[in-house]
MMTF fields as JSON, N, C-alpha, C and O atoms, coordinates in Angstrom:
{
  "mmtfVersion": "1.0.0",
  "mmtfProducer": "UNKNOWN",
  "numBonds": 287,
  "numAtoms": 288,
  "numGroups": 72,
  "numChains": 1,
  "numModels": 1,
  "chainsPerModel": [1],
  "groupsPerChain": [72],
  "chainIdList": ["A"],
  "bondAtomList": [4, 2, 8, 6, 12, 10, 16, 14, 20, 18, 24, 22, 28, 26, 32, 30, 36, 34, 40, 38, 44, 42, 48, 46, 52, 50, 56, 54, 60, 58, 64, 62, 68, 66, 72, 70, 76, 74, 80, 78, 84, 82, 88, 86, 92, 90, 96, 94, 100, 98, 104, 102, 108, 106, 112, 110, 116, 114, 120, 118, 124, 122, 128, 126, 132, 130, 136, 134, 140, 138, 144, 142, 148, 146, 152, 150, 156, 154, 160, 158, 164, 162, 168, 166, 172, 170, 176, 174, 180, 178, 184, 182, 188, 186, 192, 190, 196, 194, 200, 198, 204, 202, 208, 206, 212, 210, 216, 214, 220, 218, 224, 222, 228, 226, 232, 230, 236, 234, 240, 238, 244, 242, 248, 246, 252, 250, 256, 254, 260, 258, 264, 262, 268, 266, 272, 270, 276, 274, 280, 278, 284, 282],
  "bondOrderList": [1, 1, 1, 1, 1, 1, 1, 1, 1, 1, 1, 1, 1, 1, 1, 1, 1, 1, 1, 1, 1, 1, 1, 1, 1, 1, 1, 1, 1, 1, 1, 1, 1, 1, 1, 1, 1, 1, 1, 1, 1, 1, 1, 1, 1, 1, 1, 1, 1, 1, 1, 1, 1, 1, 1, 1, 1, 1, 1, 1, 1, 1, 1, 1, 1, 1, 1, 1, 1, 1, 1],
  "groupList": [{"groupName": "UNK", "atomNameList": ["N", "CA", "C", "O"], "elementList": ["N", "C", "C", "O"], "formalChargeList": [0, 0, 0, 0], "bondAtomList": [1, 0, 2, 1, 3, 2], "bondOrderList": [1, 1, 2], "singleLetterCode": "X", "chemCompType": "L-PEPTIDE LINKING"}],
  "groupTypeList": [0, 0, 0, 0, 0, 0, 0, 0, 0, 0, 0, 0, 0, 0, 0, 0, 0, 0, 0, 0, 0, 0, 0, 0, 0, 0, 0, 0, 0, 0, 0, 0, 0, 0, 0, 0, 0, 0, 0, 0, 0, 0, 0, 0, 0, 0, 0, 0, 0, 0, 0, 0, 0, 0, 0, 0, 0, 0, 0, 0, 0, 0, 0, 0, 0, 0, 0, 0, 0, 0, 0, 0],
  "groupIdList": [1, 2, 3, 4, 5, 6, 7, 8, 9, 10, 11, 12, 13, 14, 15, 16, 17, 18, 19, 20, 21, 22, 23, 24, 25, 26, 27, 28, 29, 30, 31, 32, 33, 34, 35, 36, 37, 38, 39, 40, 41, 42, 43, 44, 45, 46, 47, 48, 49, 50, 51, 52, 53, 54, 55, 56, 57, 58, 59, 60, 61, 62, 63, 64, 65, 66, 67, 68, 69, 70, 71, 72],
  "secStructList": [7, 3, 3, 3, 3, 3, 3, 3, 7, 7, 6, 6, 5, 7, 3, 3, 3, 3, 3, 3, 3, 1, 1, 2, 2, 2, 2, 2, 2, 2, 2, 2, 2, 2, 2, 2, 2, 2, 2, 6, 1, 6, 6, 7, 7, 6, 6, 6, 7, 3, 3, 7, 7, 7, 5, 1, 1, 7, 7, 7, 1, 7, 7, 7, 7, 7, 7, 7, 7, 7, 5, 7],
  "xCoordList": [0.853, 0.0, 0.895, 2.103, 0.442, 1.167, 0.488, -0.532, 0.794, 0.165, 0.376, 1.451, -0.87, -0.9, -1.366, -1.889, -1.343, -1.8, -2.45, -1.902, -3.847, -4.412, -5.308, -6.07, -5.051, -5.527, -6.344, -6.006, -7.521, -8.28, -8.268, -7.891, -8.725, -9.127, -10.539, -10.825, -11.394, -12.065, -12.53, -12.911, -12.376, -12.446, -11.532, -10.377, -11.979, -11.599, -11.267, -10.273, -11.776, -11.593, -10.493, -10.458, -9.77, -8.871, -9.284, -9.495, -9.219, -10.089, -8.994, -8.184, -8.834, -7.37, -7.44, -7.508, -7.418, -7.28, -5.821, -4.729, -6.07, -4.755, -4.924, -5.332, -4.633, -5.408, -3.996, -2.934, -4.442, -3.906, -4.787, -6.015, -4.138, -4.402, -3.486, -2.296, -3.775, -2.871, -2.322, -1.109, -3.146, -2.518, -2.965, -3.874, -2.274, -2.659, -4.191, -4.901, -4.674, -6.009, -7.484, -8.593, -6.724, -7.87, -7.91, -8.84, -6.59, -6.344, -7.098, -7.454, -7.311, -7.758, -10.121, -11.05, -9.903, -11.252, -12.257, -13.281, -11.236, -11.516, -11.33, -12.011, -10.706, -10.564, -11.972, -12.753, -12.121, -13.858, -14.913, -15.966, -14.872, -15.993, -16.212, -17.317, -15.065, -14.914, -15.334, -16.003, -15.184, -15.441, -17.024, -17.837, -17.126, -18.548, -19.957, -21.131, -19.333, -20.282, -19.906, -20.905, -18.946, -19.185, -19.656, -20.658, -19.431, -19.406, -20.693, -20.871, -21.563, -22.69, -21.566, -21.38, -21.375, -20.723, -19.622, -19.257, -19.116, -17.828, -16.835, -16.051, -16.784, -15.333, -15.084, -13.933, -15.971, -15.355, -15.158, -15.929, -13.455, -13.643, -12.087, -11.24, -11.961, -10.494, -8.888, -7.798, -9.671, -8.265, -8.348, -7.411, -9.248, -9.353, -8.294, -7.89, -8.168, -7.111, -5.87, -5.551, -4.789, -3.677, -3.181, -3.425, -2.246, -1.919, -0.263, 0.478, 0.065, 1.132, 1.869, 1.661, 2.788, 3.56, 3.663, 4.051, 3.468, 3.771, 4.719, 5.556, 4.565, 5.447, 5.19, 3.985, 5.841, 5.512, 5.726, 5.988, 5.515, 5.466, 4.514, 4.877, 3.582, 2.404, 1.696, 1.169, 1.649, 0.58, -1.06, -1.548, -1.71, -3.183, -4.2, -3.764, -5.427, -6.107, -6.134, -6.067, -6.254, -6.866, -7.86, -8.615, -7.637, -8.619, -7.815, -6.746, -9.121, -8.903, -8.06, -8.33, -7.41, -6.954, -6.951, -6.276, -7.419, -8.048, -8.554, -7.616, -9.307, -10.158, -10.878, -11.357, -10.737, -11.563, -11.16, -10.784, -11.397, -11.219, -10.638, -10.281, -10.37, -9.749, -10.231, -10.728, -10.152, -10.237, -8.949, -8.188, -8.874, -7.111, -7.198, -6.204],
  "yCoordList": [-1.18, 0.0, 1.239, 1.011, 2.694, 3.739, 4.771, 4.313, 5.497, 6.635, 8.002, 8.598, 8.422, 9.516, 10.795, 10.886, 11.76, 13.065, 13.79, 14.127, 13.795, 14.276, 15.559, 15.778, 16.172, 17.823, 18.154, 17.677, 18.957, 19.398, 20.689, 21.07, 21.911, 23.266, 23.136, 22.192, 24.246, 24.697, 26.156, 26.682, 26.449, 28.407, 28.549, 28.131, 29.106, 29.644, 28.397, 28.515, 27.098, 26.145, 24.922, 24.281, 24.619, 23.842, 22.216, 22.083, 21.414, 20.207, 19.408, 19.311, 18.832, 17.322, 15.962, 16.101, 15.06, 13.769, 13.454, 13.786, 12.814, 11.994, 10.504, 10.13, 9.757, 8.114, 7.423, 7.873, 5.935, 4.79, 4.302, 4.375, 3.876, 2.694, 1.974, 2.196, 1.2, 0.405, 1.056, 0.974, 1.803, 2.509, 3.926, 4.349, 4.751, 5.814, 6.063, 6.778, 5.058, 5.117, 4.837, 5.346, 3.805, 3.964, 5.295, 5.642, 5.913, 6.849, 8.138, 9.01, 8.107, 9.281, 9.161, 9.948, 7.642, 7.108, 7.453, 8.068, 6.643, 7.07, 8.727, 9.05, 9.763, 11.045, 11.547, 12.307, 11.066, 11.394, 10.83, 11.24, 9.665, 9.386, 9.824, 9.835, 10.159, 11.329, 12.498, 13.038, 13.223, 14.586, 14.874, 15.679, 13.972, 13.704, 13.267, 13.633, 12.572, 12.128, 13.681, 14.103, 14.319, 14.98, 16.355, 16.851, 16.837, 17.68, 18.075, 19.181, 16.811, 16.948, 16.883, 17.823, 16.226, 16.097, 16.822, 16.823, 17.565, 18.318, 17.341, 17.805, 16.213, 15.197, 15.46, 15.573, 15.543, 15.792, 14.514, 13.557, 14.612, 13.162, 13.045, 13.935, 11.725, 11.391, 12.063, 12.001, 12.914, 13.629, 15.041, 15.826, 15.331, 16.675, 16.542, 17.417, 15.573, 15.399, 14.907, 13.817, 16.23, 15.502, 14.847, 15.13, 13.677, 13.055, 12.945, 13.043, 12.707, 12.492, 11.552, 11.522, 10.714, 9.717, 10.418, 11.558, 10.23, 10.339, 9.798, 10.475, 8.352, 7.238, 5.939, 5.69, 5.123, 3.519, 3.066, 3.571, 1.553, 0.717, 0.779, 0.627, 0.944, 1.53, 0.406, -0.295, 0.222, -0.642, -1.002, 0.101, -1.678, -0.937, -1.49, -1.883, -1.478, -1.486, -0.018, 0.89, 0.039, 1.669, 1.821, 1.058, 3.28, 4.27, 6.138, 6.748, 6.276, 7.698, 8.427, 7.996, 9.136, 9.757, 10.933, 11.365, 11.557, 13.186, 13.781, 13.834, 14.15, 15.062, 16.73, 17.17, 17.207, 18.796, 19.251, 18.658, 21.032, 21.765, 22.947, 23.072, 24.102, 25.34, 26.424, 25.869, 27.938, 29.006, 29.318, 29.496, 29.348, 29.814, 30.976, 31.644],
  "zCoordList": [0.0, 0.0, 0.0, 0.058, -0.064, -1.1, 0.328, 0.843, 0.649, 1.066, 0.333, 0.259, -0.219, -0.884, -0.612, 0.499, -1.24, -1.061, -2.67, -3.719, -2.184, -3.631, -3.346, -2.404, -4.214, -4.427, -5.43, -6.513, -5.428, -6.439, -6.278, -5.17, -7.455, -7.163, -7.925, -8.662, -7.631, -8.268, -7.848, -6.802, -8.799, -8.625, -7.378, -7.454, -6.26, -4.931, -4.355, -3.639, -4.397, -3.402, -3.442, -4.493, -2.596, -3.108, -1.855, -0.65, -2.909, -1.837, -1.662, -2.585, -0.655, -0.674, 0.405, 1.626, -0.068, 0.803, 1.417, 0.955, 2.436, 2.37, 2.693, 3.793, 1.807, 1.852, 1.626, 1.195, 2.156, 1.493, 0.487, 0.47, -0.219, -1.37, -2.101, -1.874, -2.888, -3.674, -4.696, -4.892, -5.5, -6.943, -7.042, -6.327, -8.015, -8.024, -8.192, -7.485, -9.666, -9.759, -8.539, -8.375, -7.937, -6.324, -5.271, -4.542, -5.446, -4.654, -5.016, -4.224, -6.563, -7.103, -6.779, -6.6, -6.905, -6.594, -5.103, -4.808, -4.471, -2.834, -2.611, -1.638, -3.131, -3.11, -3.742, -3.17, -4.834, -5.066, -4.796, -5.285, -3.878, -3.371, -1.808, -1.264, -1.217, -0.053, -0.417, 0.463, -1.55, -1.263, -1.714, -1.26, -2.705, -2.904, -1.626, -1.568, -0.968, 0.227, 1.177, 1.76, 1.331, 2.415, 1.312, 1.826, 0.5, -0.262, -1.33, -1.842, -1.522, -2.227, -4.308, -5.08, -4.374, -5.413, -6.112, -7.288, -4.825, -5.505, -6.127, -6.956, -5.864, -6.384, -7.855, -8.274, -8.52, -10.073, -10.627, -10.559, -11.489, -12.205, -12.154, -12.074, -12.22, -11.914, -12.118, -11.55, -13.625, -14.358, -13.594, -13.745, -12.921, -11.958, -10.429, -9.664, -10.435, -9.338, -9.47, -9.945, -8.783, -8.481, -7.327, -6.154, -7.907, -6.928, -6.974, -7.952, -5.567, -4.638, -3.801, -2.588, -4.413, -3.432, -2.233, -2.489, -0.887, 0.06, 0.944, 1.54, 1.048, 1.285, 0.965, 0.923, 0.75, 0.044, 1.187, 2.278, 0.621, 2.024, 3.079, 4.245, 2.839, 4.207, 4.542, 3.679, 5.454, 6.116, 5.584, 5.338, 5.411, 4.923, 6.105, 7.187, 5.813, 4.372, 4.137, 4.966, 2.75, 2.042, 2.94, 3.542, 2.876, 3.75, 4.05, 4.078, 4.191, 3.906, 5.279, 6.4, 5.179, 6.533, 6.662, 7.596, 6.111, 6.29, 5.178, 4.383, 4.798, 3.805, 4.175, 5.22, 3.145, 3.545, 2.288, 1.276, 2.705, 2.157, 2.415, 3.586, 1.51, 2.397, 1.201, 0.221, 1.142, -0.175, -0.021, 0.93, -1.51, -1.93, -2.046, -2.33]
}
């Protein structure tokens, strides 16, 4: 498992997870189905987010470890 860091903007808002998962593509998944459940469908779509090695080697299972938001 991978621990990552994934970031979105839109207009003023900048949204970001920090999860485990296995691959980049789950990481970008679980990042929009977090921001979507707390957010009312802000997650967008996969190519709207970047993502971030954090550290390899991680323990799992995937799961999210912090989500929100902030205005840039």
């Amino acid at each position: 498992m991978i621990k990552y860091s994934c970031t979105k903007s839109i207009s003023e808002e900048i949204y970001y997870a920090t999860l485990i998962a296995e691959d980049v593509q789950q990481a970008k998944q679980m990042a929009i189905d977090e921001t979507n459940a707390k957010w009312h469908g802000n997650g967008g779509r996969s190519r709207d987010w970047s993502v971030r090695v954090l550290e390899s080697e991680v323990d799992g299972p995937a799961r999210i470890l912090d989500c929100g938001y902030h205005e840039a």
